[in-house]
C-alpha positions in Angstrom: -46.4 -28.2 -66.9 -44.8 -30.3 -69.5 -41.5 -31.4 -69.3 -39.6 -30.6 -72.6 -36.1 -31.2 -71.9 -34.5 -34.4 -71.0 -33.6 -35.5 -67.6 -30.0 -35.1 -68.3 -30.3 -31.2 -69.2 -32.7 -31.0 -66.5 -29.2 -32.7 -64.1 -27.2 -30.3 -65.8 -28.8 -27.2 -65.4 -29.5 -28.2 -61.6 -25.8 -28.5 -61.3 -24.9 -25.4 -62.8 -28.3 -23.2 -60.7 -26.5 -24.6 -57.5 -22.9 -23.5 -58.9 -24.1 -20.1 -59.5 -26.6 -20.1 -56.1 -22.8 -21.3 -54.0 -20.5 -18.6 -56.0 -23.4 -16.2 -55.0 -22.8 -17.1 -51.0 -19.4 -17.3 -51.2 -19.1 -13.4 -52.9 -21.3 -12.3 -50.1 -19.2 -13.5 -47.6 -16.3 -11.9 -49.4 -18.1 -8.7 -49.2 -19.3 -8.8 -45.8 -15.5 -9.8 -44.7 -14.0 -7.2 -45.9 -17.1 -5.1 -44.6 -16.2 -6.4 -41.2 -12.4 -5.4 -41.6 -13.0 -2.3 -42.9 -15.4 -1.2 -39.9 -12.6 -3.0 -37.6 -9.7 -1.5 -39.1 -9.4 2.3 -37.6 -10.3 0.9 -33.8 -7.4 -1.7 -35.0 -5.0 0.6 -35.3 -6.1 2.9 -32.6 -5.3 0.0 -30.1 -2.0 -0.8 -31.8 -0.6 2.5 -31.6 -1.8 2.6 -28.5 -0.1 -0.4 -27.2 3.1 0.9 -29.0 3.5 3.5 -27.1 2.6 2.3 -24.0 5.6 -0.1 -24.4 7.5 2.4 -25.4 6.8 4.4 -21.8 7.5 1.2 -20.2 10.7 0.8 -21.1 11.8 4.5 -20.6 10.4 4.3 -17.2 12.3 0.8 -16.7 15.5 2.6 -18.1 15.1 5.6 -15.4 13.9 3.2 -12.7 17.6 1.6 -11.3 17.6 4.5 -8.7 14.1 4.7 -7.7 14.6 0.8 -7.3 17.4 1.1 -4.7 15.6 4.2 -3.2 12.2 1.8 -3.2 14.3 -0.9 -2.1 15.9 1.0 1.0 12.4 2.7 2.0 11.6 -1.0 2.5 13.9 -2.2 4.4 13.5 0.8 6.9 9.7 -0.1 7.4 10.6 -3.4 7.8 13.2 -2.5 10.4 10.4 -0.3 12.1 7.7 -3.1 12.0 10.6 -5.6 13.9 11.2 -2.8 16.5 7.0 -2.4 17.1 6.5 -6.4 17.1 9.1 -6.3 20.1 12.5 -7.4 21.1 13.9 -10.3 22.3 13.2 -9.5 25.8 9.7 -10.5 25.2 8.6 -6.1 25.4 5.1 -5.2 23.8 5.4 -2.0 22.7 1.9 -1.3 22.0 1.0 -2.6 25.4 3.3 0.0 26.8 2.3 2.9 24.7 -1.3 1.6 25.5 -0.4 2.1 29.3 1.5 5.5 28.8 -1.4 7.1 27.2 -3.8 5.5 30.5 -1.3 7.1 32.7 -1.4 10.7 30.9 -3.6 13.0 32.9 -6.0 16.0 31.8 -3.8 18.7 31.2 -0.9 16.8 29.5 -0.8 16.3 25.7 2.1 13.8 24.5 3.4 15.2 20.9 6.2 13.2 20.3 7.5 9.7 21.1 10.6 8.1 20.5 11.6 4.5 21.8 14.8 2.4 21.9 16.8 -0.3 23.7 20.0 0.4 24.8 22.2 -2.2 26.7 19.6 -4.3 27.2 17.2 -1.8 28.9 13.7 -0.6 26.8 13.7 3.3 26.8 10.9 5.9 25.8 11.3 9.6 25.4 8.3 11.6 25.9 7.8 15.1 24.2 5.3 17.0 25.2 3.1 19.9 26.5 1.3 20.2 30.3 -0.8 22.9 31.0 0.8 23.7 34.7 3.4 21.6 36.9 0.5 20.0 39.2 -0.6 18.1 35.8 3.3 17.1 35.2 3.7 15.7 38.5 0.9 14.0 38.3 1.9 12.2 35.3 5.2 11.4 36.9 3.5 10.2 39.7 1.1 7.9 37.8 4.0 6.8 35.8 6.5 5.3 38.6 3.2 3.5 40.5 2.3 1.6 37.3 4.3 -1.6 37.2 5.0 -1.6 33.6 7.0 1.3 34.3 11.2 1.9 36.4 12.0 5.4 36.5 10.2 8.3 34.8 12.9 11.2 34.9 12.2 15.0 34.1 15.3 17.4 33.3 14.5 20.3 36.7 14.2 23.3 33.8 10.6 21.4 33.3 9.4 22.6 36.6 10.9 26.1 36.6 7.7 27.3 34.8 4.5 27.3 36.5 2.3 26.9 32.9 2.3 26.1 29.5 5.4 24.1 30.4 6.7 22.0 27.4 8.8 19.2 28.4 10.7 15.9 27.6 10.7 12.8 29.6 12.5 10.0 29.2 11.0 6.7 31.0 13.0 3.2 31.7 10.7 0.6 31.4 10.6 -2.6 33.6 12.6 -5.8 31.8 10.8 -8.7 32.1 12.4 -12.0 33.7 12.7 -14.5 31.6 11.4 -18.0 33.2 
């Protein structure tokens, strides 16, 4: 084809087809922004109400929380204060060594439903609760009890022998201090 304009118009109009081809991209970009936000904008503000009100439960529940805290705080140090009793004292006693050896001593016929233990002036106690099916079974257990070395004295109130079965009863067993080296 033949060229009828001059290279300068030709320049020109090269300049200008760009112009027009880069306002082109840039509306379509406009277009598909604000396509973008408007798809985006309803999750948007979803989420932000969302976050809005969970800061607004936050704070109620930080604003009704001082008692919980100090009833959370106390619950705490009572578990901690029942963790130092299991670890032991300062007499060197592992509990769950003895509890371990208890429930070896406990013959058929005895079931153990409650245990409570404590130290008191200086000497490791443990108060038994629990059920034996006649008084051979209980003396049995007290028997075991007083041969094992872990163990002093394992005492019976007498009203636990007065019934010959289905006797429920509560010991309470002194336990052996070790000697310190």
């Amino acid at each position: 084809m033949i060229n009828l304009l001059p290279q300068e118009n030709k320049k020109q109009f090269f300049r200008e087809y760009t112009m027009r081809l880069a306002i082109v991209g840039l509306i379509f970009t406009l277009l598909l922004e604000i396509g973008i936000v408007l798809a985006f904008a309803p999750s948007y503000a979803a989420i932000a109400a969302r976050v809005d009100e969970g800061q607004s439960k936050l704070a109620q529940l930080k604003a009704n929380s001082p008692e919980e805290a100090l009833s959370a705080e106390a619950s705490i140090a009572q578990i901690k204060n029942d963790i130092a009793r299991l670890r032991g004292t300062d007499q060197g006693i592992d509990w769950s060594h003895v509890f371990t050896e208890l429930v070896r001593s406990k013959p058929r016929g005895i079931g153990i439903f409650g245990v409570d233990y404590e130290v008191l002036n200086n000497v490791p106690q443990i108060q038994l609760r629990g059920y034996a099916e006649d008084r051979d079974a209980l003396s049995v257990f007290r028997k075991m009890l007083t041969e094992n070395t872990l163990f002093k004295t394992a005492e019976f109130p007498p009203s636990a022998f007065l019934k010959e079965r289905d006797i429920e009863f509560t010991m309470r067993i002194t336990l052996r201090v070790p000697q310190k080296p």
